[in-house]
KOLZAMAR-317141 format. One record per atom (N, C-alpha, C): x, y, z. Coordinates in steps of 0.2 Angstrom, whole numbers, padded with zeros to 4 digits, always signed. Layout:
! KOLZAMAR-317141
XYZ...
END
This chain:
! KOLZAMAR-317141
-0132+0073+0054-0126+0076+0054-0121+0072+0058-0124+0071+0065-0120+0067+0069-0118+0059+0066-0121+0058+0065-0122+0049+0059-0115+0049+0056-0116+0056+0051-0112+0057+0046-0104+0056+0048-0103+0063+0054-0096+0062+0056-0094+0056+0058-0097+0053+0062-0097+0046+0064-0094+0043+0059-0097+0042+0055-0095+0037+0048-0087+0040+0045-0086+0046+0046-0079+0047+0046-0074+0045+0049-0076+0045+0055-0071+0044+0061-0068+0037+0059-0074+0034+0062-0074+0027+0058-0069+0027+0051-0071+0027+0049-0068+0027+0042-0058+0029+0042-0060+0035+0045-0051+0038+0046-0048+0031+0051-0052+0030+0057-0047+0026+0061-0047+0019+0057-0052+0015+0054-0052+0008+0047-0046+0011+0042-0042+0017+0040-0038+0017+0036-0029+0018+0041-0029+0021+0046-0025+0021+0052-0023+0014+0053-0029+0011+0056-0027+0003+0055-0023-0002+0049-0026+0001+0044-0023-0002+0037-0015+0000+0038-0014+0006+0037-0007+0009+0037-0002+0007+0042-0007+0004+0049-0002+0003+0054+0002-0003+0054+0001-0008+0049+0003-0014+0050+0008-0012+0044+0015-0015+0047+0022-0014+0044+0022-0017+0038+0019-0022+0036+0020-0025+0029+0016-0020+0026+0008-0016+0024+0007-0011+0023+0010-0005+0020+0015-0004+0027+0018+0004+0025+0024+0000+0019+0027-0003+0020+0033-0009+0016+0031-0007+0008+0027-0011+0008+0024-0012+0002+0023-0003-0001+0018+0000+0000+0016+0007-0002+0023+0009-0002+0028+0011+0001+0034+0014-0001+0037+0011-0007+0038+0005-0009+0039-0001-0012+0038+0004-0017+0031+0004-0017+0027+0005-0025+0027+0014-0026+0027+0018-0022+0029+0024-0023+0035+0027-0027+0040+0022-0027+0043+0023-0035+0042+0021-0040+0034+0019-0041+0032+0017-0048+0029+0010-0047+0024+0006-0054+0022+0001-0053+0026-0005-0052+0026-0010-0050+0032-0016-0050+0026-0020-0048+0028-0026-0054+0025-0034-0052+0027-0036-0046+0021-0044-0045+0022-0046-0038+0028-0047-0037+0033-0052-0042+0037-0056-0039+0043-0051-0039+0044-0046-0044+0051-0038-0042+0048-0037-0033+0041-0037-0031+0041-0033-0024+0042-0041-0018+0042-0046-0020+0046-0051-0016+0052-0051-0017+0055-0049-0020+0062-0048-0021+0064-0043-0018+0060-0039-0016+0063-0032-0014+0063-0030-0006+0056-0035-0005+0056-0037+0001+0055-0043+0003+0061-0047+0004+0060-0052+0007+0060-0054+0013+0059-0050+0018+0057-0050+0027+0051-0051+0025+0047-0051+0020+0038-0051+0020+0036-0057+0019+0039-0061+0013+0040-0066+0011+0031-0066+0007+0032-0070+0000+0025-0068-0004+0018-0069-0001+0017-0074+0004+0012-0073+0006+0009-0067+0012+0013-0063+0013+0010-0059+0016+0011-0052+0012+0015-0053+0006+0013-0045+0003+0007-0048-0002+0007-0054-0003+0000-0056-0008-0007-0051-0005-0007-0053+0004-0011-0053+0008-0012-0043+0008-0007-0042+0009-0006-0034+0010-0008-0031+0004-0006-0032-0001-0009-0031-0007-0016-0030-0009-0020-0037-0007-0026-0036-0007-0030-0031-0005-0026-0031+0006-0030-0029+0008-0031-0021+0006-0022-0017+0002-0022-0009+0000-0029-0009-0004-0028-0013-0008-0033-0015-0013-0039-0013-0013-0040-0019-0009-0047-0014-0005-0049-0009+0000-0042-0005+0003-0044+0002+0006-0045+0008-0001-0042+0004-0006-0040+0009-0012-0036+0013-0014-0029+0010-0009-0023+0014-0008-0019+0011-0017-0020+0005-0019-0018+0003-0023-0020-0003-0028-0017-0002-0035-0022-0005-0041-0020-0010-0043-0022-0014-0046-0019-0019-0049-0021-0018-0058-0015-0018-0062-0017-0018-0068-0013-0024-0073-0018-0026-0077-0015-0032-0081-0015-0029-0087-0007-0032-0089-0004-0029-0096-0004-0036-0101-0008-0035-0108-0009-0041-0110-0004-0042-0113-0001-0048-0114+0005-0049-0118+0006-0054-0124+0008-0057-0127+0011-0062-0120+0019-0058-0120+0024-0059-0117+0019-0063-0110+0014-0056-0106+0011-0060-0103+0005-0058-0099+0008-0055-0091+0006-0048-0090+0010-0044-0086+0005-0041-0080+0005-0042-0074+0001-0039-0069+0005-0034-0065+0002-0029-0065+0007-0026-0061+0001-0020-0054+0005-0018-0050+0003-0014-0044+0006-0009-0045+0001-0007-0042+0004+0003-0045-0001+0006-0036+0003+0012-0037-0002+0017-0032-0008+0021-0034-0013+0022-0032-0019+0025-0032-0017+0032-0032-0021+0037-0034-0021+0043-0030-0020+0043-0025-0026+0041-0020-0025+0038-0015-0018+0037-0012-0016+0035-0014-0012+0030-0012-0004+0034-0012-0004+0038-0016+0001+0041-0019+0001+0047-0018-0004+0051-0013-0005+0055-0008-0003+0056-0002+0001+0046-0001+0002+0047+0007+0010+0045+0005+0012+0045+0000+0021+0044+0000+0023+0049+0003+0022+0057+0002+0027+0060+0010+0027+0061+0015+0020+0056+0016+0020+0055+0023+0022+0049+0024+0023+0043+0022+0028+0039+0023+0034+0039+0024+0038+0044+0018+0044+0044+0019+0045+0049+0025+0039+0055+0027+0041+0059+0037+0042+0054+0040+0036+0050+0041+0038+0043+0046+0042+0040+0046+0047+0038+0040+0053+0034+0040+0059+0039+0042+0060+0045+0040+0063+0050+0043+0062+0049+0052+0056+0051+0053+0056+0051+0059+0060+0044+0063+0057+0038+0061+0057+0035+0063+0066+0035+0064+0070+0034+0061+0075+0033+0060+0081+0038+0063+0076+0043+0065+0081+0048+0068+0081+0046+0077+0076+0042+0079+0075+0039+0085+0080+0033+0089
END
């Protein structure tokens, strides 16, 4: 039992970590109004510049926060979308941005 909570803990703080790094939260808001291809979210934020929402990407990717889906075409279409996961945490992002801003 003790193991187990452990492995939460864990767990919640490896997902704290994900969320905390700024290109992270960027992107996840980004895509909370809906799926958009890589290069509409280098356009949208260009303070990230593509190789770090590539990287950020991956990394939601692998926490689970967000999906990649390939639309066949032609042309051939890739797009990011939010998870459940993922799209669970949009009003908590936008409290934090409120917050934030009211500072």
């Amino acid at each position: 039992m003790a193991h187990e909570r452990g492995r939460e803990v864990t767990s919640f703080l490896d997902e704290l970590v994900t969320l905390g790094q700024h290109e992270h939260a960027a992107i996840l808001r980004r895509l909370a109004n809906g799926p958009h291809r890589f290069n509409d979210l280098v356009e949208a934020l260009p303070q990230l510049g593509d190789g770090t929402i590539g990287s950020g990407l991956r990394d939601l990717d692998n926490a689970g926060l967000v999906a990649r889906r390939v639309e066949p075409g032609p042309p051939l279409r890739v797009l990011y979308e939010l998870t459940p996961a993922g799209g669970s945490l949009a009003p908590t992002l936008v409290a934090l941005e409120r917050w934030a801003a009211e500072r």
